[in-house]
C-alpha positions in Angstrom: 39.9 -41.0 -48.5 41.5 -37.7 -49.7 38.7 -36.8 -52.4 36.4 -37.5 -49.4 38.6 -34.7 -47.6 38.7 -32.7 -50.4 35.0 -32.7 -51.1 33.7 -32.1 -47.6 36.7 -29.4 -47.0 35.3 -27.5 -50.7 31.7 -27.5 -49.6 32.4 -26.4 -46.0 34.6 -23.5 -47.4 31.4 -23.0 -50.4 28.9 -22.8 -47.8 30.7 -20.7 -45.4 31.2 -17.8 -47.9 28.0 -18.0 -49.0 26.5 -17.7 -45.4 29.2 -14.2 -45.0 27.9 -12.8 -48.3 24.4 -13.4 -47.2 24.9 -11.7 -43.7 26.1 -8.9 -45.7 23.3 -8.1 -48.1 20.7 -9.0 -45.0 22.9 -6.3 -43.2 22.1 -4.1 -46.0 18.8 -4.8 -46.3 18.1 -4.1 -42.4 19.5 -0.4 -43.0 16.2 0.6 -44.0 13.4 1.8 -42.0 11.5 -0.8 -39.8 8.2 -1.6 -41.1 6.3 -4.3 -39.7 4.6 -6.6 -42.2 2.1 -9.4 -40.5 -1.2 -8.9 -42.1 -3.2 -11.6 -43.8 -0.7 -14.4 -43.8 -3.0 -16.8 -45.7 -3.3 -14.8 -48.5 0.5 -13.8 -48.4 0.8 -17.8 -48.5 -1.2 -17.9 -51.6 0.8 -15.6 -53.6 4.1 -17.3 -52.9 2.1 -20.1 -54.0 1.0 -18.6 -57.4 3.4 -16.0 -58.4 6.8 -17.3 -56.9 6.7 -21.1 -56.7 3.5 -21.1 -59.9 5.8 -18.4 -62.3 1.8 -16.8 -63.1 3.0 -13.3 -64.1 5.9 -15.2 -65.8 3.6 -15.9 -68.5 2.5 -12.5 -69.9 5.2 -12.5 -71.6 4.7 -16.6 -73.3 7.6 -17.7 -74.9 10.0 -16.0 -71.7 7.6 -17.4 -69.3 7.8 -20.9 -70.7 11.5 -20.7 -71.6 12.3 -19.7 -68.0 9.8 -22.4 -67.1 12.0 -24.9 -68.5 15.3 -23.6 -66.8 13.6 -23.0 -63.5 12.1 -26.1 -63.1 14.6 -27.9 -64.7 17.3 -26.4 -62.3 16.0 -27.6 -59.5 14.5 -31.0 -60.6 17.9 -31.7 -61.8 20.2 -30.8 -58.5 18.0 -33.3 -56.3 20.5 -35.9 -57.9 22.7 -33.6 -55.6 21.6 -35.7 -53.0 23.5 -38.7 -54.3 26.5 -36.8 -55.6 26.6 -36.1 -51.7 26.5 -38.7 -50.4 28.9 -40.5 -53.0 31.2 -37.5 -52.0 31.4 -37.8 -48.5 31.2 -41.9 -48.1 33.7 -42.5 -51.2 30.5 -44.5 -52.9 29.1 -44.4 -56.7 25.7 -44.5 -57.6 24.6 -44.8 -53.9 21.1 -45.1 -54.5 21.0 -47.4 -57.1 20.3 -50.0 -54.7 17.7 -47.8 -53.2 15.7 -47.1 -56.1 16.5 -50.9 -57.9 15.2 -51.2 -61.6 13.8 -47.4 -61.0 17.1 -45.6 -60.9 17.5 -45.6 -64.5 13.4 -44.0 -65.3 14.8 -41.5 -62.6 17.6 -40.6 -64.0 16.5 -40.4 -67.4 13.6 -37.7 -65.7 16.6 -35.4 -64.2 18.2 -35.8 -68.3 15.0 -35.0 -69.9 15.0 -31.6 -67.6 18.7 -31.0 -67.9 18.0 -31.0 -72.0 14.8 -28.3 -71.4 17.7 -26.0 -69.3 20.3 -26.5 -72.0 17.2 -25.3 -74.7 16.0 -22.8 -72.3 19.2 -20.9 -72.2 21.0 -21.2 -75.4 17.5 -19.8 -76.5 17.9 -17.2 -74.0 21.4 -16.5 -75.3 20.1 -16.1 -79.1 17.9 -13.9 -77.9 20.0 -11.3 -75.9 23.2 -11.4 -78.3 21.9 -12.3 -81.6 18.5 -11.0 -81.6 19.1 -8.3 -79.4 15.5 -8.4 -78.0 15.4 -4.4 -77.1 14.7 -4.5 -73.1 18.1 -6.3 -73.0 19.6 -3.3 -74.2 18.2 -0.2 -72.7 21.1 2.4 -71.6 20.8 0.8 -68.2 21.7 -2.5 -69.2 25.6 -1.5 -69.5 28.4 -4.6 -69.9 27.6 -5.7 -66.2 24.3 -6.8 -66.8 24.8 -8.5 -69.8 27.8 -9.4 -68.8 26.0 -11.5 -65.5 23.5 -12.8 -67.4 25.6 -14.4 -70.0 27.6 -15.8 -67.3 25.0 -17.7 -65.6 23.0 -18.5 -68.9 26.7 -19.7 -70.2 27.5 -21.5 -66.8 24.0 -23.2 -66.9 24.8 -24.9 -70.4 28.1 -26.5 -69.4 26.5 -27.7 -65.6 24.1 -29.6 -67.6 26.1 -30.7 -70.6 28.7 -32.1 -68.0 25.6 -34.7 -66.5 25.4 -36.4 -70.3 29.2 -37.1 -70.8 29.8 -38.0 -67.1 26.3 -40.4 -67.5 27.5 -41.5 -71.2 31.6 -41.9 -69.7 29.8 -44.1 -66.8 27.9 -46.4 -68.8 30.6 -47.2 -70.8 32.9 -48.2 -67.6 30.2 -50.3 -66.4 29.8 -52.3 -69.6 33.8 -52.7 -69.9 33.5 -54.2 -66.2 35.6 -51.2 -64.7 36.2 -51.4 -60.9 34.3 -48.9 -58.6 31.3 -48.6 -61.9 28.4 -50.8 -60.3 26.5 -51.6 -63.1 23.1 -49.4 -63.1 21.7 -49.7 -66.6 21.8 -47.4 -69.4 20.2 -43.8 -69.4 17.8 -42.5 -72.2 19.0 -39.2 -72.9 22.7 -39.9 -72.3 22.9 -43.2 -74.4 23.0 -40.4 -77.2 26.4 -39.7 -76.5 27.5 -42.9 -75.8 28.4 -43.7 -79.8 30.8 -40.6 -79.1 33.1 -41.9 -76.2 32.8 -45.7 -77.0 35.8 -46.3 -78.8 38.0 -44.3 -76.1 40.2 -45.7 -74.1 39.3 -46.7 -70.2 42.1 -44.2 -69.3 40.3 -41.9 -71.1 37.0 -42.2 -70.1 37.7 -42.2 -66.2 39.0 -38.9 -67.0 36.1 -37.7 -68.4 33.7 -39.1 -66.2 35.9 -37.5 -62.9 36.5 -34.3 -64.5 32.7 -33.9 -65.2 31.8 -35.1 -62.1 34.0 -32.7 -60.1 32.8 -30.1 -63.0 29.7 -30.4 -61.9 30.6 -30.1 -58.2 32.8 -27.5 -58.8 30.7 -25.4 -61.0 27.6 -26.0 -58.3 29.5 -24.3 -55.8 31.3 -21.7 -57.7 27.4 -20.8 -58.9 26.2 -20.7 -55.3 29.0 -18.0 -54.2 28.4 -15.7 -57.4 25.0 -15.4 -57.2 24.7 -13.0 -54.1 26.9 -11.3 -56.2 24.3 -11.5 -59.5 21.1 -10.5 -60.4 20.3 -14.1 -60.2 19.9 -13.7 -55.9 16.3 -13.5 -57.0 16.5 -17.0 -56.9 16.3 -16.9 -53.2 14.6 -13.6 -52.4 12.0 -13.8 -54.6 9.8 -16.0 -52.3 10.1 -13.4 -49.0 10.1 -10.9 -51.8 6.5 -12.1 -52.9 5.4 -13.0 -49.7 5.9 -8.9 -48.3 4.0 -8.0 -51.4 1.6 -4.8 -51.1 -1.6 -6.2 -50.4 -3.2 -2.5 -50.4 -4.8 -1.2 -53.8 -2.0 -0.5 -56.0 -3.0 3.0 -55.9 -3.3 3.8 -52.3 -0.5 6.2 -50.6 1.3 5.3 -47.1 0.7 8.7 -45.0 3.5 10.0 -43.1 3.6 9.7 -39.5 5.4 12.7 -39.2 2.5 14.9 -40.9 -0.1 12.8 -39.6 1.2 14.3 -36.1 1.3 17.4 -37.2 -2.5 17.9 -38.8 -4.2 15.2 -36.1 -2.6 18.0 -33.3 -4.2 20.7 -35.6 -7.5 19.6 -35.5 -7.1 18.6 -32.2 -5.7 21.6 -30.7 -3.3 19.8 -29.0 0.6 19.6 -29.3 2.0 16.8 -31.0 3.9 14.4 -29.2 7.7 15.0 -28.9 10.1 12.7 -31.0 12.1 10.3 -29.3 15.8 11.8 -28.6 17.9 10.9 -31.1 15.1 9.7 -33.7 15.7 12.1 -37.1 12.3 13.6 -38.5 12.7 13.3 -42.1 9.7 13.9 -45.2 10.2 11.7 -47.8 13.7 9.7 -48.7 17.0 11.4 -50.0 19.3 8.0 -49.5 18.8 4.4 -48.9 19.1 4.4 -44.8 15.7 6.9 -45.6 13.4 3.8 -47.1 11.7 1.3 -45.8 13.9 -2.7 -45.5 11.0 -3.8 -47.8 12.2 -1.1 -50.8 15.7 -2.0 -50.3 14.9 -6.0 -50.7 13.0 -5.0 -54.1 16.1 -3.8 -55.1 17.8 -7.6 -54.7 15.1 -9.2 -55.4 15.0 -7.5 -59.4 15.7 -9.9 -62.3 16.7 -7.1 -64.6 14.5 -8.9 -66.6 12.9 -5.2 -68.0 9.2 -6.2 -67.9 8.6 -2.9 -65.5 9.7 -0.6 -68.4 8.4 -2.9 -71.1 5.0 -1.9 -70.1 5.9 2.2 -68.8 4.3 4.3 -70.7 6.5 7.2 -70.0 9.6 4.8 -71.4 7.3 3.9 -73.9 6.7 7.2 -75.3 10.7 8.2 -75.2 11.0 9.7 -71.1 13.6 9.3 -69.7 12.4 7.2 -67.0 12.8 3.5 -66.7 11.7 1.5 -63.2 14.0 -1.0 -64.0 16.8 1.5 -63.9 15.6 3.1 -60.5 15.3 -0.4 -58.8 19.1 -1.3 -60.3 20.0 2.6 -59.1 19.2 2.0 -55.5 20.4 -1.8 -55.2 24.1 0.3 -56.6 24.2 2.9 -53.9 23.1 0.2 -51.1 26.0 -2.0 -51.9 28.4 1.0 -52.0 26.8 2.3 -48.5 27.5 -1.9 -47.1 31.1 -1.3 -48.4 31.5 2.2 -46.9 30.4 0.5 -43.8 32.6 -2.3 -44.2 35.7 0.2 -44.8 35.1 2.9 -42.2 32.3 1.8 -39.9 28.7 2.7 -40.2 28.4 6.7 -38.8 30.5 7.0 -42.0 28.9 9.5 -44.6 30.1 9.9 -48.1 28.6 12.9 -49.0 25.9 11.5 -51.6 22.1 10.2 -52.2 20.2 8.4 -54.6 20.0 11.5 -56.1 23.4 11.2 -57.6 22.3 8.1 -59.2 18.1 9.1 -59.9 17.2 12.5 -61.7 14.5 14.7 -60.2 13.4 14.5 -64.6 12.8 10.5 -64.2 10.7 10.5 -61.2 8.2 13.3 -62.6 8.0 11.5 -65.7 6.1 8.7 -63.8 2.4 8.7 -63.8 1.7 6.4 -61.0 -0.4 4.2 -63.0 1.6 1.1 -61.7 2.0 -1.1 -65.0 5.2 -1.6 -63.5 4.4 -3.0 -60.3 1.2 -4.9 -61.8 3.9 -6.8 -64.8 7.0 -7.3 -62.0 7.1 -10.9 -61.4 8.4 -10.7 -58.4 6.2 -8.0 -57.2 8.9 -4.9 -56.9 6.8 -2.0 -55.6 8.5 0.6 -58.1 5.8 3.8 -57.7 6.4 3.5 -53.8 10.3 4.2 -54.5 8.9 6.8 -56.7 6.8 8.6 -54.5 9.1 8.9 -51.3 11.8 10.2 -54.0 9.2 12.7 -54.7 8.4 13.7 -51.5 12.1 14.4 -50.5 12.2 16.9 -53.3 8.7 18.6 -52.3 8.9 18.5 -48.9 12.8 18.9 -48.4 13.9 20.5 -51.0 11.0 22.6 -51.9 11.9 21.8 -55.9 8.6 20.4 -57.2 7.9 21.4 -60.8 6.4 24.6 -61.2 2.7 22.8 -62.5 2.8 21.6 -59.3 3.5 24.5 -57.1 0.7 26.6 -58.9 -1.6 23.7 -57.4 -0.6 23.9 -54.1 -1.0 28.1 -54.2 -4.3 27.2 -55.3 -5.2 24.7 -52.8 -3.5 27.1 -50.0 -5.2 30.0 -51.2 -8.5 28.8 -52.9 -8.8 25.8 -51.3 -8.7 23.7 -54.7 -6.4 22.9 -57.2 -8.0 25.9 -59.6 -7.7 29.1 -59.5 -10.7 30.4 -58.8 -12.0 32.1 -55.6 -14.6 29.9 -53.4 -16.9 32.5 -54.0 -16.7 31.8 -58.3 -16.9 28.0 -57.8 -20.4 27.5 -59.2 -20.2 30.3 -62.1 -20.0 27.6 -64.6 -23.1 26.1 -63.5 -25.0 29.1 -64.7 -25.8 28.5 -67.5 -27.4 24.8 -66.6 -29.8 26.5 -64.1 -28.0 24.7 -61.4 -29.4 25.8 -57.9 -26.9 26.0 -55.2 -28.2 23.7 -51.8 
């Protein structure tokens, strides 16, 4: 009766912090602009489908793609026996659907085994690679000690999980053959026989430790791993499906106008005056700070997996800019959790005198050519280039700093009516000499 206590008191308390540190980063989230998203639901559908449940841009990169295959799949094959630890937990029982399942318990537990070993692979290759191998996107200037840091955690934490289900498996069918009270007998399990020859000559003392400890490891360790990860890089693991399904659907090319200029040059050619703003409703070109972009940038910047794919493929990081997507998607997710804890702290009119630009440099944003690699290789579908471009406008439209390439253009197109500068009246002088006739 008082582990029963104890275990519905622990996930009660587990799941009520992670419902409060959810309503904070939705808070967050909802600090952008309103956009409403509602187009073409089937194919929105079809992405999640493909891209989010089917891992497809996983695979550009193969050995990552089937690597986190393994751990992905394996993850959440493996915690449906959390159904059982349940309800083992809550009605005092062991191995409560034994019965249930008869002579195919042991075939289905072996299954969960086989995908706990493909985890276990999965991330100690993972770990090789980012601290032994020191594959180079893991250690880009913006990957400081924090993110390495988090991902060794979660890799580390995912290894002992799933090393825990063998010795409490192995432990469990050595109580059952030795006729221990409270351990049914079930049958043997493939995988976890292996250890068996390990723990057999223990004594029963010892092995009901064992086989507690990793069973409250395991429950432990699942709820202590649901509470850090709103806290982690790893909340992709649950944004990444609303992430995909508010993908762009436009051409990855195409720019959002501004409603505030397409006022302004629809009453120009119309004559008319444009309609007056709503009191109270701030006119602004462009974004300076987080509040200043749209709820569906600001989720990008949870939804990123750090996982450097974006700058993998940028061909201004590629050639030695100093721009890097991933770093501008980690840049803004760091100032919106420090404007949700100014808010926390001193209520939300608060204003602590800085941007994004305190985190982005105007140098990074010019250094992208909008070709969209990134947002084509993301495999969550982060929409980098639109960060990018209402960064940009801010600075042209605000601050009046573009680049001085780019304010010779617009003299040209005020003055010439093109980005050259050459008179109207000289536009066809090059087409002289190819006995061109003007129409």
């Amino acid at each position: 009766m008082l582990n029963t206590i104890l275990f519905i008191l622990l996930w009660v308390a587990a799941i009520a912090f992670f419902s409060w540190s959810v309503k904070k980063i939705r808070r967050n989230i909802k600090l952008g602009k309103d956009i409403e998203i509602k187009d073409n639901r089937k194919k929105r559908w079809g992405l999640v489908a493909k891209v989010a449940v089917g891992q497809s841009k996983m695979f550009g990169l193969p050995i990552s793609g089937i690597l986190h295959l393994f751990v992905y799949a394996g993850f959440i094959l493996v915690n449906i026996e959390m159904l059982e630890v349940m309800i083992d937990g809550v009605a005092g029982t062991h191995r409560a659907l034994a019965d249930v399942f008869g002579f195919l318990y042991p075939i289905a537990i072996s299954s969960f085994e086989f995908f706990a070993l493909l985890v276990i692979i999965g991330c100690i290759v993972f770990l090789i690679r980012r601290n032994i191998l020191r594959v180079n996107r893991f250690w880009k200037p913006e990957m400081k000690w924090w993110p390495r840091l988090d991902a060794n955690i979660i890799l580390i934490t995912e290894v002992v999980l799933m090393t825990s289900i063998f010795f409490m498996n192995a432990s469990d069918y050595i109580l059952q053959t030795r006729g221990t009270e409270h351990y049914k007998e079930v049958g043997s399990f493939f995988f976890s026989s292996f250890f068996v020859p390990m723990l057999q000559n223990l004594p029963t003392e010892t092995l009901l430790v064992i086989e507690r400890v990793c069973w409250w490891l395991h429950i432990i360790g699942i709820m202590l791993f649901l509470n850090y990860i709103p806290y982690s890089k790893h909340f992709h693991v649950f944004l990444s499906f609303v992430n995909v399904f508010y993908s762009k659907l436009d051409p990855a090319g195409k720019l959002e106008n501004m409603p505030s200029i397409t006022k302004e040059v629809k009453s120009m050619l119309s004559g008319e005056e444009p309609p007056m703003e709503e009191e109270g409703e701030e006119v602004s070109f462009g974004a300076s700070d987080v509040k200043q972009l749209t709820w569906k940038l600001l989720m990008d910047s949870y939804t990123c997996t750090e996982c450097g794919r974006c700058s993998k493929v940028c061909p201004a990081n590629i050639t030695g800019k100093k721009l890097s997507p991933r770093k501008l998607i980690m840049d803004v997710r760091d100032r919106l959790e420090l404007t949700g804890k100014n808010i926390d702290k001193h209520g939300k009119d608060f204003g602590d005198d800085k941007s994004l630009f305190n985190y982005i440099t105007a140098e990074e944003l010019w250094a992208c050519t909008t070709c969209n690699a990134c947002t084509e290789s993301c495999p969550v579908n982060i929409d980098h280039v639109s960060l990018i471009l209402e960064l940009r406008r801010y600075i042209v439209m605000e601050q009046a700093a573009s680049p001085g390439e780019l304010n010779a253009i617009f003299n040209n197109i005020e003055n010439n009516g093109a980005p050259w500068q050459f008179s109207q009246d000289d536009r066809m002088l090059w087409a002289d000499e190819l006995y061109i006739k003007e129409k």
